[in-house]
Backbone bond lengths (Angstrom), bond angles and torsions (degrees), N, CA, C in turn:
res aa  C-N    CA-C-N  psi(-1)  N-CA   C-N-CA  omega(-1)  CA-C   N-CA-C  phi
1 X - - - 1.464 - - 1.527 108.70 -
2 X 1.621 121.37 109.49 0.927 107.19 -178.10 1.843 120.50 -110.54
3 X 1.459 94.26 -6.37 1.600 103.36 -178.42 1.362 96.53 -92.58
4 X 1.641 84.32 156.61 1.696 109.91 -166.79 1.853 90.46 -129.08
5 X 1.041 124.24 57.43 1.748 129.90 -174.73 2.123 89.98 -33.15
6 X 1.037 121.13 -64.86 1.394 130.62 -174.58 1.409 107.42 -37.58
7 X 1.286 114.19 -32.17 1.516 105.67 -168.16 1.838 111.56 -112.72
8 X 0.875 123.15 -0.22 1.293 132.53 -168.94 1.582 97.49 -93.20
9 X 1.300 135.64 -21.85 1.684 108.57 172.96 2.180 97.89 -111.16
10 X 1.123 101.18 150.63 1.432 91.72 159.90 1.739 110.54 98.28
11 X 0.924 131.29 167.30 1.615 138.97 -169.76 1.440 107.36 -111.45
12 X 1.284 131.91 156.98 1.558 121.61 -127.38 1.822 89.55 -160.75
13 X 0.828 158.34 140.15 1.605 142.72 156.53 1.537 108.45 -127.93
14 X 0.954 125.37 137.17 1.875 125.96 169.74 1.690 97.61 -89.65
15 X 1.637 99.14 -169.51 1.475 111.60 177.38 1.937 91.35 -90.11
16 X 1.091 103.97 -144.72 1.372 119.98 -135.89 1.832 105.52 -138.29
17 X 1.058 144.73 -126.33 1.274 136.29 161.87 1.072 104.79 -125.51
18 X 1.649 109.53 88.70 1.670 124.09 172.91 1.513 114.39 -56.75
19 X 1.374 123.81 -45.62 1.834 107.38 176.26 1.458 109.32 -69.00
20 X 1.206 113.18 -47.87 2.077 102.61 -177.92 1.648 100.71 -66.08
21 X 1.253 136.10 -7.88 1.844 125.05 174.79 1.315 96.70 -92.56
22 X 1.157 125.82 -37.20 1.766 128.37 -162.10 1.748 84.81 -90.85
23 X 1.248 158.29 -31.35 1.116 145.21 -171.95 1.966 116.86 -95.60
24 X 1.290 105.57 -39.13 1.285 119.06 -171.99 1.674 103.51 -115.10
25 X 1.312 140.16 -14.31 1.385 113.38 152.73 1.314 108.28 -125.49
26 X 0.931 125.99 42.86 1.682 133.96 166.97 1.425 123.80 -151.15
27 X 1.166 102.17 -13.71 1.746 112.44 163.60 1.488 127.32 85.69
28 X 1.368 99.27 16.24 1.226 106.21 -160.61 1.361 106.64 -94.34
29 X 1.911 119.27 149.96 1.297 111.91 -164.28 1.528 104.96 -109.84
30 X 1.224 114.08 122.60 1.529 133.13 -158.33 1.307 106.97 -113.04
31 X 1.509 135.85 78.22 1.221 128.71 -160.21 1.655 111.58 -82.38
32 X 1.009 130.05 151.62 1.419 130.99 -140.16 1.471 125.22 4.21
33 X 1.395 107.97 79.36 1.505 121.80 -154.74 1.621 109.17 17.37
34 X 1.064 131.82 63.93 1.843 128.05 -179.81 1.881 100.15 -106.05
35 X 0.766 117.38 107.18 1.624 113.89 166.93 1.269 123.07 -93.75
36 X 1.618 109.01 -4.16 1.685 115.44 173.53 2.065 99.82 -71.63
37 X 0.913 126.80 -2.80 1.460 124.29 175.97 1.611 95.33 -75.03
38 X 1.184 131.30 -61.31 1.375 130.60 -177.11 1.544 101.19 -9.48
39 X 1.694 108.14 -54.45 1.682 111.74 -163.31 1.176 133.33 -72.43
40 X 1.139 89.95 25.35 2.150 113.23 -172.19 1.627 106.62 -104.85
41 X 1.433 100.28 -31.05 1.838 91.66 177.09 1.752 98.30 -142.72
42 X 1.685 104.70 155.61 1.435 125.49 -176.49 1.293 114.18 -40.59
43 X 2.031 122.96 -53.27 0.973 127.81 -169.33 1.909 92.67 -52.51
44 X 1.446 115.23 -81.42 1.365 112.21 174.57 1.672 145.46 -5.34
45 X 1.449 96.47 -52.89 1.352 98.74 168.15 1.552 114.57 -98.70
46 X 1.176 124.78 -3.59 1.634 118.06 145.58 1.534 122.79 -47.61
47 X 1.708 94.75 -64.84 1.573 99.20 167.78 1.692 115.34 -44.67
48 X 1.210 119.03 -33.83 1.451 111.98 -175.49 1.691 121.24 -73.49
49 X 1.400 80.84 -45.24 1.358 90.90 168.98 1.838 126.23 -50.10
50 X 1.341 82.44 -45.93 1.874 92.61 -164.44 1.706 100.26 -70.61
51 X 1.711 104.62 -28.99 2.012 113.97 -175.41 2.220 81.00 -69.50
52 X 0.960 146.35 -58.54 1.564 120.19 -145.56 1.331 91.54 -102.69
53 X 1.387 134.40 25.30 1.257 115.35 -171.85 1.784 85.20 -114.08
54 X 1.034 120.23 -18.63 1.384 116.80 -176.32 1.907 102.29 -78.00
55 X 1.121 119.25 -21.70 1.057 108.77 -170.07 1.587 102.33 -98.73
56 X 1.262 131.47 -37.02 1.313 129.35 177.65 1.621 103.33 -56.84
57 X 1.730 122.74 -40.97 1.486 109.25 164.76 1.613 135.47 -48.02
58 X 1.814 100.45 -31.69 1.020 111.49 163.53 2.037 128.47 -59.85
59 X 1.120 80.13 -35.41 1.923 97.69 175.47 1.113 79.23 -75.64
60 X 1.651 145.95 -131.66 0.801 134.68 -161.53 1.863 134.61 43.23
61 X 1.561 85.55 -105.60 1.847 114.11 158.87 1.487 106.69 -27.68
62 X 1.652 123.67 -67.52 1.260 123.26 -176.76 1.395 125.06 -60.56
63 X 1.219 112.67 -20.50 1.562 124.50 -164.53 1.511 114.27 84.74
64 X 1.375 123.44 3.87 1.983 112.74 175.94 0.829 119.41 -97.25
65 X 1.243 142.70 -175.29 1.588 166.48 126.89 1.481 98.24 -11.79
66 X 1.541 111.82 173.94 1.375 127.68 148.52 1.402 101.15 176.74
67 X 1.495 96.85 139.41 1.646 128.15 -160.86 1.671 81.56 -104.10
68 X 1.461 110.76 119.55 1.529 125.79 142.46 1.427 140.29 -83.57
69 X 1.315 122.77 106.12 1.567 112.59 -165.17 1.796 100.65 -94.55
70 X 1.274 99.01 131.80 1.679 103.39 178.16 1.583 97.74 -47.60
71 X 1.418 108.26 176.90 1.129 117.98 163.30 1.607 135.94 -106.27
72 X 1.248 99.62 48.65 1.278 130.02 -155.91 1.922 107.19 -96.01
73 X 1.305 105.69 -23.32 1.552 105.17 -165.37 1.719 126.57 -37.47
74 X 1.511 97.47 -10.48 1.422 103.32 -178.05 1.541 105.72 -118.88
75 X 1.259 112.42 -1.26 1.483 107.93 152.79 1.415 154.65 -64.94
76 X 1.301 95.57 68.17 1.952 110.28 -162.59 1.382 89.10 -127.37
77 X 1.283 103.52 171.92 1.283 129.40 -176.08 1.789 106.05 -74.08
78 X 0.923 136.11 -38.18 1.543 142.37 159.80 1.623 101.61 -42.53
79 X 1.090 90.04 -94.54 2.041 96.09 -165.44 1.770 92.95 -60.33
80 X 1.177 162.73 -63.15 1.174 159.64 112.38 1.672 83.91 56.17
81 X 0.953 102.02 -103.70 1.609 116.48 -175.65 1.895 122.23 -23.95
82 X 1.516 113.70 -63.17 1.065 140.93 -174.44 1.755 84.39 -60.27
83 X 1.328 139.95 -58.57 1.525 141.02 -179.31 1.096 113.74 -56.11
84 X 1.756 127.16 -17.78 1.456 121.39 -156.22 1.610 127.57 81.10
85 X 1.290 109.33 2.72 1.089 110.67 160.20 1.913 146.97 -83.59
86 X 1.272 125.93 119.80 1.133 115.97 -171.70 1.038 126.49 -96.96
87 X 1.714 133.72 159.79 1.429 98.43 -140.65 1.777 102.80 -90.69
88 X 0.907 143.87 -0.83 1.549 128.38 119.54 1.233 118.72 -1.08
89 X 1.446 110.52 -98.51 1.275 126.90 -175.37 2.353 106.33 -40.47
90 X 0.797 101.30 -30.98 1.756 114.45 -170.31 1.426 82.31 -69.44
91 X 1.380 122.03 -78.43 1.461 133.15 -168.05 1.953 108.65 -35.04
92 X 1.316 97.71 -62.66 1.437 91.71 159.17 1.083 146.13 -44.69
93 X 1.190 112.62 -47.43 1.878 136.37 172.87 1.920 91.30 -42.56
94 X 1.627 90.73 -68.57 1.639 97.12 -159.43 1.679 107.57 -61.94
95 X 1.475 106.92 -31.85 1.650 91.08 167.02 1.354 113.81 -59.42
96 X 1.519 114.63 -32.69 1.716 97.01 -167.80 1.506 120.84 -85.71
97 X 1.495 103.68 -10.07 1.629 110.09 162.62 1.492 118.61 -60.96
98 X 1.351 120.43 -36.70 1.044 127.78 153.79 1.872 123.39 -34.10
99 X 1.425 84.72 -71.21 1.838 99.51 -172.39 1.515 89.36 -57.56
100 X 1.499 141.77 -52.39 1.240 121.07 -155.00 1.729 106.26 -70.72
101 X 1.173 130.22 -13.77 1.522 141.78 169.02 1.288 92.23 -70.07
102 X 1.566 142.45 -63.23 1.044 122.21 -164.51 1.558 121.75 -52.83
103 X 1.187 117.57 -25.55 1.445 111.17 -166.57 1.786 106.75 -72.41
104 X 1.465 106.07 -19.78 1.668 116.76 173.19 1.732 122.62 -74.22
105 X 1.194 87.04 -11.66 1.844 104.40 -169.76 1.160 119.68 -58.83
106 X 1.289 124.60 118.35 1.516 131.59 -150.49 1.491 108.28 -167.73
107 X 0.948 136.99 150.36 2.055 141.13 -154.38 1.711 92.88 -65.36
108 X 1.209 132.58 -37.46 1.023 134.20 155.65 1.602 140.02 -46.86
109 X 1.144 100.61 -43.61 1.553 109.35 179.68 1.824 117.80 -82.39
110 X 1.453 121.49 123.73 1.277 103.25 144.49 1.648 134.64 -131.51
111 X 1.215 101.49 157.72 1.561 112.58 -162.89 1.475 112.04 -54.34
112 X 0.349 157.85 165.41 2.082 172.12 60.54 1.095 124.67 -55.94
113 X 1.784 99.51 107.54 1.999 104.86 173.18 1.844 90.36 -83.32
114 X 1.928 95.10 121.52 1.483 111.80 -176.37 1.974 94.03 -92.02
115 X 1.508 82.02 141.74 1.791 103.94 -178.11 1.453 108.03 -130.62
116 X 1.717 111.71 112.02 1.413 101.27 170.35 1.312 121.82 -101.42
117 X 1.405 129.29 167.42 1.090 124.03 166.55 1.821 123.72 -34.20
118 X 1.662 90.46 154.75 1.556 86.16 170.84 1.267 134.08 -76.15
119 X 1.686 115.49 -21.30 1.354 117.43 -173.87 1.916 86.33 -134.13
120 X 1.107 122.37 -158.34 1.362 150.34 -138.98 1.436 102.43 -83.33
121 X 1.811 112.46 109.11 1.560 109.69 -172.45 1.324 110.36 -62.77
122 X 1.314 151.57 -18.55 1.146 149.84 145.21 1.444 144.53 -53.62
123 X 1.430 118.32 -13.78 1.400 128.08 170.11 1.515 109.43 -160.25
124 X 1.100 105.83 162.11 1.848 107.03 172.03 1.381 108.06 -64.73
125 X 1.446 113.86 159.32 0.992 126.25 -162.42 1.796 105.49 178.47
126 X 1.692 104.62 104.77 1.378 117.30 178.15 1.634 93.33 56.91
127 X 1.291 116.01 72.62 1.805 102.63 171.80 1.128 111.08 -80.27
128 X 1.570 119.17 131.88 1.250 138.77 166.57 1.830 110.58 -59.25
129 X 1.487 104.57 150.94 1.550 113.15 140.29 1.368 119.94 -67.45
130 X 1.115 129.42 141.99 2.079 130.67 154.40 1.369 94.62 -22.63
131 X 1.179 120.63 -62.36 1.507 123.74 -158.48 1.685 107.08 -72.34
132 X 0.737 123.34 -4.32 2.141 128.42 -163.82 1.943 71.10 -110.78
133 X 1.478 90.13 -76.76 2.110 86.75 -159.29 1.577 103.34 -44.78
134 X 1.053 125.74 -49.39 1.697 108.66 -167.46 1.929 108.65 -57.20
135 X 0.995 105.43 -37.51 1.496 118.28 174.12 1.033 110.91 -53.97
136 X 1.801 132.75 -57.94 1.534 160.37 177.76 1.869 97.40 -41.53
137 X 1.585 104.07 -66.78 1.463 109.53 -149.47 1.933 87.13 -90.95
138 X 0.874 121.57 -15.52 1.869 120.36 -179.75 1.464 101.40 -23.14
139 X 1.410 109.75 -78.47 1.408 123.49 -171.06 1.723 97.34 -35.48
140 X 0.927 130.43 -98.72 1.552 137.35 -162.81 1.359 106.01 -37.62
141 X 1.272 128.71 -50.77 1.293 131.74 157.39 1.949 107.88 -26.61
142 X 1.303 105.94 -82.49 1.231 100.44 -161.51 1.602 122.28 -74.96
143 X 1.207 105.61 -2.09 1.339 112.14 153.03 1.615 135.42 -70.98
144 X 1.415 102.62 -30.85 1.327 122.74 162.96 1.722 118.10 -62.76
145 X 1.424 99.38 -41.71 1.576 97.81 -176.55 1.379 113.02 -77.24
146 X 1.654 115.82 -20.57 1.513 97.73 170.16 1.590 125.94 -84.02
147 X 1.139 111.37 -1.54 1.741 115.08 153.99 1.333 127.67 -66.25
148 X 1.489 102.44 -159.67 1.433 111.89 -178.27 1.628 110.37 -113.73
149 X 1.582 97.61 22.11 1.493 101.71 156.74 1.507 131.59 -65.40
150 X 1.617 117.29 130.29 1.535 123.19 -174.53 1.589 103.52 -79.23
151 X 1.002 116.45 0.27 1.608 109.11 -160.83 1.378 105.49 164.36
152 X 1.375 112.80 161.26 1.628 125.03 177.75 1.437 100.21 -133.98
153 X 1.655 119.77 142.53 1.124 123.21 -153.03 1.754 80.73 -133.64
154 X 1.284 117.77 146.61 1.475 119.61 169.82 1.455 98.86 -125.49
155 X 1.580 113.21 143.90 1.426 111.23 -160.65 1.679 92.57 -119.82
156 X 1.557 94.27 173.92 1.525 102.54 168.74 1.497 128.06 23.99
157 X 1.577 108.33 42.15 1.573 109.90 175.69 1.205 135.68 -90.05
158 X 1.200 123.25 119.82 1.619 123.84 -144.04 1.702 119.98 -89.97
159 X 1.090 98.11 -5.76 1.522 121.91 178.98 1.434 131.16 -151.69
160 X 0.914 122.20 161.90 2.555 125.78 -152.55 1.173 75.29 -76.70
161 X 1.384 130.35 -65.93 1.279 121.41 -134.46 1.788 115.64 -63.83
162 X 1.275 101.27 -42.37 1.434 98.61 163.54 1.201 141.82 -44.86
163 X 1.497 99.16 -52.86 1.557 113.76 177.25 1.734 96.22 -65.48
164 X 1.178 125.82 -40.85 1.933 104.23 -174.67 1.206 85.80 -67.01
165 X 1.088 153.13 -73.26 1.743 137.17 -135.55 1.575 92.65 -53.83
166 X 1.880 124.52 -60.55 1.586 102.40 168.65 1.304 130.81 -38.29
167 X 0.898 110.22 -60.65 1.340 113.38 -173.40 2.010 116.63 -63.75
168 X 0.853 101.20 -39.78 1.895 99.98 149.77 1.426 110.25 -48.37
169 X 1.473 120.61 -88.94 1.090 126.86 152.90 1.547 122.20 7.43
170 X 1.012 128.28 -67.45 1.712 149.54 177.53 1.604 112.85 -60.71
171 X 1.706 99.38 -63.04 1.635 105.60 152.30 1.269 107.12 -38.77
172 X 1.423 120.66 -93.82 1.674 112.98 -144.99 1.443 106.79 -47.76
173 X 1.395 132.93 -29.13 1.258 132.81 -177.71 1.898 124.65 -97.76
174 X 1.554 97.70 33.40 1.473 120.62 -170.02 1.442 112.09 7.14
175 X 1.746 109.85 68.08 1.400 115.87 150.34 1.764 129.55 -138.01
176 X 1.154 96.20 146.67 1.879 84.84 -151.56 1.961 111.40 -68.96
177 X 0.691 101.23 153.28 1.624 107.03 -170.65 1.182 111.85 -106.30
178 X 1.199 119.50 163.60 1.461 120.96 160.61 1.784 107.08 -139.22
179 X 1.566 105.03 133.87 1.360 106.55 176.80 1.386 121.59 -120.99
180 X 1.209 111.27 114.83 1.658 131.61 -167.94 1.901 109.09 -112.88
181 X 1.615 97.78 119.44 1.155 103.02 176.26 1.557 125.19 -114.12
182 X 1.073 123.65 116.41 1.240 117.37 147.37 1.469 144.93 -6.37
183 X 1.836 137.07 106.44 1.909 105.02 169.12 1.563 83.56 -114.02
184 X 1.519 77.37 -164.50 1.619 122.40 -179.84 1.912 92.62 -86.45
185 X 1.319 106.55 -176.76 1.689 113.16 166.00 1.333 115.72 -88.42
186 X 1.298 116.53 14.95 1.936 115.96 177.15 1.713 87.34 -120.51
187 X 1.980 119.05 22.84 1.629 93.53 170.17 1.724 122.70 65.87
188 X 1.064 112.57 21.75 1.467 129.46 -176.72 1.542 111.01 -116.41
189 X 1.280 133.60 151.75 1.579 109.74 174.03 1.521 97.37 -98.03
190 X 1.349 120.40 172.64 1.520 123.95 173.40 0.986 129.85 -42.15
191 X 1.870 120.13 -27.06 1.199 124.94 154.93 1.615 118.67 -40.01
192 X 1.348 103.84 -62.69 1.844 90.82 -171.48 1.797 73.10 154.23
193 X 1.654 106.40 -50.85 1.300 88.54 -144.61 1.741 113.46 -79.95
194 X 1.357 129.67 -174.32 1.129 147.21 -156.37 1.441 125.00 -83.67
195 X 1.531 146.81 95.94 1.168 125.99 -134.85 1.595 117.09 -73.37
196 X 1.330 115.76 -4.68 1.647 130.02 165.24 1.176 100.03 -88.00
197 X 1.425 165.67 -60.32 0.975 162.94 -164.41 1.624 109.60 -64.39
198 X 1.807 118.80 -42.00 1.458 111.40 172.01 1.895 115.67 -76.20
199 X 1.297 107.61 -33.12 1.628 123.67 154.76 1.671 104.73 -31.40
200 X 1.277 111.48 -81.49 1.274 98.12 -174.02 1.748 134.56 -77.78
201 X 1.709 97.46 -20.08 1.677 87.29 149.97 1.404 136.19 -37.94
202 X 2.029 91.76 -67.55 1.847 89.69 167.96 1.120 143.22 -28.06
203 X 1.942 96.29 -41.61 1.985 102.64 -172.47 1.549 92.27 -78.64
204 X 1.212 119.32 -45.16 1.525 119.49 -155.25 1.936 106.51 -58.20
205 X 1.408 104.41 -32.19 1.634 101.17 -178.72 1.373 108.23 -103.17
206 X 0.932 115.23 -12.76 1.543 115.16 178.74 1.506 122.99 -100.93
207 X 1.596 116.99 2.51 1.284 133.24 -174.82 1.431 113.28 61.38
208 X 1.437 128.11 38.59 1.408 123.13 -160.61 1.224 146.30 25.99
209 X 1.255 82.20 63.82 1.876 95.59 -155.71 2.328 88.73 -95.38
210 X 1.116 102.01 -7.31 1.730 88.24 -175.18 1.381 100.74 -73.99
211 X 1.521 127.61 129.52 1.506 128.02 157.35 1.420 106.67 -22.68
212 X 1.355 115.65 -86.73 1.241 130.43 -179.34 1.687 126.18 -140.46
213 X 1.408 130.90 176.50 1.075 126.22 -151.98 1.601 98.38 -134.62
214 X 1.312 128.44 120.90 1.416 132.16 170.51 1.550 115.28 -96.98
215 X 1.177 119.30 -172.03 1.667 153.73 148.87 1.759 113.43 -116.31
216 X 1.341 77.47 123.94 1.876 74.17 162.59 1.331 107.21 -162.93
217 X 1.686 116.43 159.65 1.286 107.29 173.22 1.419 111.83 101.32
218 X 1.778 98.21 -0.14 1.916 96.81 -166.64 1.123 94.04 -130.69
219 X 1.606 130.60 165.51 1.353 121.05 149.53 1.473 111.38 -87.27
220 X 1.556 111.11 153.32 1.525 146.27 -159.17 2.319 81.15 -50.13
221 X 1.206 114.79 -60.84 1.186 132.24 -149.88 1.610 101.07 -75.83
222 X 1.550 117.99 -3.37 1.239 135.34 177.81 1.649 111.91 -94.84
223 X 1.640 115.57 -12.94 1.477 119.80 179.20 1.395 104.78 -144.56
224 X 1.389 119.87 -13.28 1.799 108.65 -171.22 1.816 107.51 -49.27
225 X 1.641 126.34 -43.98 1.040 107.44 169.18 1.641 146.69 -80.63
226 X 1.027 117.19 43.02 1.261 145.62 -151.91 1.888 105.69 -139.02
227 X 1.240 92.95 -57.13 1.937 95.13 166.25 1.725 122.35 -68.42
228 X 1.569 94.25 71.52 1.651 126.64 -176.23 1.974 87.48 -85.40
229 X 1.376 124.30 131.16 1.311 143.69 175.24 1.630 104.66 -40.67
230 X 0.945 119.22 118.78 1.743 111.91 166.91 1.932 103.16 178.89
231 X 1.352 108.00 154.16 1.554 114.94 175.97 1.587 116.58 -28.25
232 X 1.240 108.30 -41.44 1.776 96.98 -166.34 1.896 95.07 -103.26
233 X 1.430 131.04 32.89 1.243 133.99 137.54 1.285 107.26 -67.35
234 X 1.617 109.34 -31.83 1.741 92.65 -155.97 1.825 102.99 -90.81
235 X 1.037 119.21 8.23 1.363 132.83 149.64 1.116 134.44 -70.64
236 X 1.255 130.95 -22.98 1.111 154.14 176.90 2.070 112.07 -73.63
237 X 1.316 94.55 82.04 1.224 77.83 -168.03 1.778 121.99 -115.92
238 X 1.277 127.14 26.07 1.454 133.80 -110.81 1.785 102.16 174.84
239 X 1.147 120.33 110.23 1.380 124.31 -162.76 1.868 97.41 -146.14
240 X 1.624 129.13 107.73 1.037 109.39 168.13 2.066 88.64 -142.48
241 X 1.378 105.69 97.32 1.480 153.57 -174.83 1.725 90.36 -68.02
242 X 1.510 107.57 126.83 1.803 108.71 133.17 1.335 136.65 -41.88
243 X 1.282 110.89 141.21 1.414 95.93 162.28 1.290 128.00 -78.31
244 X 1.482 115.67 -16.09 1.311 110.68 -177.55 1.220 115.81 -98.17
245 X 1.652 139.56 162.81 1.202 121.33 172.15 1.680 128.76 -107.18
246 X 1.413 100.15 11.83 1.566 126.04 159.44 2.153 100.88 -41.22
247 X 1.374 81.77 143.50 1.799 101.71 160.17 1.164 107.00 -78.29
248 X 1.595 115.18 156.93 1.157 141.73 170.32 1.416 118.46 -48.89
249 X 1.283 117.47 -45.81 1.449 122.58 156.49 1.646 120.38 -39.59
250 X 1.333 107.50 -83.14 1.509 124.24 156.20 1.429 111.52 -16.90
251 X 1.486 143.20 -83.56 1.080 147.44 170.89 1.652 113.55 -42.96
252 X 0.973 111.62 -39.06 1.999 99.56 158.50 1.042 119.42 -95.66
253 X 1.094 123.51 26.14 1.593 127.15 144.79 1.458 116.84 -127.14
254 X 1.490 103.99 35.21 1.539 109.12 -174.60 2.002 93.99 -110.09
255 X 1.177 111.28 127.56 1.705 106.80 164.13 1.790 115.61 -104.61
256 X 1.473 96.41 18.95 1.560 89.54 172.84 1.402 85.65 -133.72
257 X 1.785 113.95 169.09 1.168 133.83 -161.40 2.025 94.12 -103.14
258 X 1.625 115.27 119.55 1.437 115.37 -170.14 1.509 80.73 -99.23
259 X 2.042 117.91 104.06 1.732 101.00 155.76 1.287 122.84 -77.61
260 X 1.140 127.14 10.50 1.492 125.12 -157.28 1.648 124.11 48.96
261 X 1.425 97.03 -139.76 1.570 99.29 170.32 1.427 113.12 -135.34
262 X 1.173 115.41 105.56 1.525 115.34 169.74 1.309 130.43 -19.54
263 X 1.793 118.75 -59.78 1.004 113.97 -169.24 1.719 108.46 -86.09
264 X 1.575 101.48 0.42 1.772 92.15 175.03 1.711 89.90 -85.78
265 X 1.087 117.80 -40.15 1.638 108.11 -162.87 1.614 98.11 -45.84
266 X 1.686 103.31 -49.19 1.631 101.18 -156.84 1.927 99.69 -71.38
267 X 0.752 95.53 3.26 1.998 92.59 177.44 1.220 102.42 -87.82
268 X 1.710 125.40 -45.47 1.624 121.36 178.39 1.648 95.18 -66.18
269 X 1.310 122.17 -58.64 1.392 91.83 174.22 1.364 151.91 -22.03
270 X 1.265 116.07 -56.78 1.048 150.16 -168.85 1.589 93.76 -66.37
271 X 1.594 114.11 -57.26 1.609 104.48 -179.63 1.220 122.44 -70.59
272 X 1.519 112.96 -28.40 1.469 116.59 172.59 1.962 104.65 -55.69
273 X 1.286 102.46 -33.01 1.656 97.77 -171.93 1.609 109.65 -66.68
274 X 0.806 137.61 -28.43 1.591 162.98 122.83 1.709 105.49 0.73
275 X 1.566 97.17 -77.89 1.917 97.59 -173.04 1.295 113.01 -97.04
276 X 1.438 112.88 16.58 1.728 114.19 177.79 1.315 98.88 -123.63
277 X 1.551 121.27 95.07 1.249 119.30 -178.82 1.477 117.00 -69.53
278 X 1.389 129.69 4.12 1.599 107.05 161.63 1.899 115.28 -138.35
279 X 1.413 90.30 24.73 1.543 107.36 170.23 1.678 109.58 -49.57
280 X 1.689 110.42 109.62 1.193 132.31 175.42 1.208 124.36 -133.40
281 X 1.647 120.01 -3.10 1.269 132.61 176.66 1.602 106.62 -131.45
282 X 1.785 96.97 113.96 1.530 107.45 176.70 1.775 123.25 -129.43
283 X 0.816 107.07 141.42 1.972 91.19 -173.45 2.119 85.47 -156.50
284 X 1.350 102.51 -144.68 0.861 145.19 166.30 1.572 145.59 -125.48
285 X 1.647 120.76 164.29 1.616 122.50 172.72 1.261 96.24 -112.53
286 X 1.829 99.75 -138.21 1.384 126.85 -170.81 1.337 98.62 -73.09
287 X 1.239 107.51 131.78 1.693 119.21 173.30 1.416 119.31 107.21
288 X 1.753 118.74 -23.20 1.154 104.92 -150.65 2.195 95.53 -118.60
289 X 0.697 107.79 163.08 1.859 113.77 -165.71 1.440 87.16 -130.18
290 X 1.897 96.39 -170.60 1.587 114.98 175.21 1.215 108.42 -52.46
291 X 1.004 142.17 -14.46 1.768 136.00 -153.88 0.909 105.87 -103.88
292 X 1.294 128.88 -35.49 1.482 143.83 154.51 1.506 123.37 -50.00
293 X 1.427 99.86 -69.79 1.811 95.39 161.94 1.442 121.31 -57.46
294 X 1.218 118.54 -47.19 1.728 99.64 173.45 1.184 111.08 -58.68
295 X 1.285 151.54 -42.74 1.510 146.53 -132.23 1.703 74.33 -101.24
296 X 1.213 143.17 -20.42 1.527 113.35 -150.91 1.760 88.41 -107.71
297 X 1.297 112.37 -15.04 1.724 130.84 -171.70 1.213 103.88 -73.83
298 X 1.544 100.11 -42.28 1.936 100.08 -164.90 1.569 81.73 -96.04
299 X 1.145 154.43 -22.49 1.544 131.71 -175.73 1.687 109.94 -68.48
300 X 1.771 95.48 -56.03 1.759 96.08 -173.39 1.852 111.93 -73.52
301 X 1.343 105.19 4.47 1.937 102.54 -177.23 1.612 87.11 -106.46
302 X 1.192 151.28 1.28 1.254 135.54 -158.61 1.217 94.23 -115.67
């Protein structure tokens, strides 16, 4: 299932960079950036609650949509492990990221069971075959499809091959996906390779079965020259940008939080809405809060 009928007319916003807000303005200790731990005690999923409830007010106010991604991105069997989790216990977690979305559920809202990479959103790490990752990410996958998840979103993926094993993955378990990659500041993903060139691998081996295809994790000014006119632009539908415009390097060796500037972010927005002819999904990563998503909401709806 690769259509998302719900998401194809209309403007769409996510949250913002929930582990750098839940770590650096709320204090909370997120051990290998995982925020699915929150869902183990009350205080935790208050905090969660109160971080996506600010942004669905924001949808709201504006009049759009907004796509919620559980807080699950570090829920795999890799980091899973290193936390103490078994994959039981994982399977659970990700159902209950789920249930804590449900209590937000409203004609407005839709769900996303969030999937992160297996190793390090910033560089490769142990690269899989299609055939190893679809096997790897299965579990989370099919845990997702027996909820009341609309979709599974895989974030910050640094290489094709991964994202097809999701997106197989997603197929065999008829729920629509979304695949969002990560670059470098030359617009490349960590692989080396080209973010139109890994775009159309995906569709080409996977029969285009991904809803749609994002960026995230980068600033706008880290890929705008790279979105050269061609078929797999018009896939591209889904932009949730840093605030800062530091490299990936730089930012893990940063001990303070760079938010940038809102209203510059929401100006690259705004032009990206311009050369991405079906850009309908906008939010934020690391660095960026409510101030960020509104300013980038009211730039690309105005």
């Amino acid at each position: 299932m690769s259509a998302l009928p719900r998401l194809v007319d209309g403007m769409f916003i996510t949250d913002g960079g929930m582990e750098t807000t839940l770590i650096f303005h709320q204090g909370f200790d997120l051990p290998h950036f995982a925020s699915f731990v929150l869902l183990d005690d009350e205080a935790g999923r208050d905090a969660l609650l109160a971080y996506y409830r600010t942004y669905v007010e924001i949808a709201r106010a504006r009049g759009v949509g907004i796509i919620l991604d559980t807080p699950t991105w570090r829920a795999n069997r890799d980091w899973g492990t290193r936390l103490g989790y078994d994959p039981e216990a994982l399977a659970d977690v990700n159902r209950r990221g789920v249930g804590l979305l449900e209590e937000l559920r409203s004609p407005e809202v839709v769900i996303s069971g969030c999937i992160g990479p297996r190793g390090d959103a910033y560089r490769v790490e142990g690269e899989m075959s299609a055939v190893e990752a679809e096997s790897y990410h299965a579990p989370q996958v099919e845990t997702f499809a027996v909820t009341s998840a609309d979709l599974v979103s895989a974030l910050t993926l640094t290489y094709a091959g991964e994202a097809i094993g999701i997106a197989r993955a997603a197929a065999a378990n008829d729920m629509p996906v979304v695949i969002s990659f990560t670059v470098e500041t030359d617009g490349r993903l960590p692989s080396g390779q080209g973010l139109g060139d890994a775009i159309e691998q995906v569709d080409a081996e996977t029969g285009r079965t991904a809803a749609y295809f994002m960026v995230n994790c980068a600033h706008p000014t880290h890929f705008s020259d790279v979105l050269e006119p061609g078929p797999w632009l018009e896939r591209l539908r889904g932009v949730r940008a840093n605030a800062s415009k530091k490299s990936h390097a730089e930012l893990d060796d940063s001990e303070e939080l760079d938010e940038g500037d809102p209203a510059e972010l929401a100006a690259a927005y705004r032009e990206l809405r311009e050369r991405l002819p079906n850009l309908n999904v906008v939010g934020g990563c690391c660095g960026t809060d409510h101030r960020h998503v509104d300013a980038v909401c009211a730039a690309v709806t105005r």
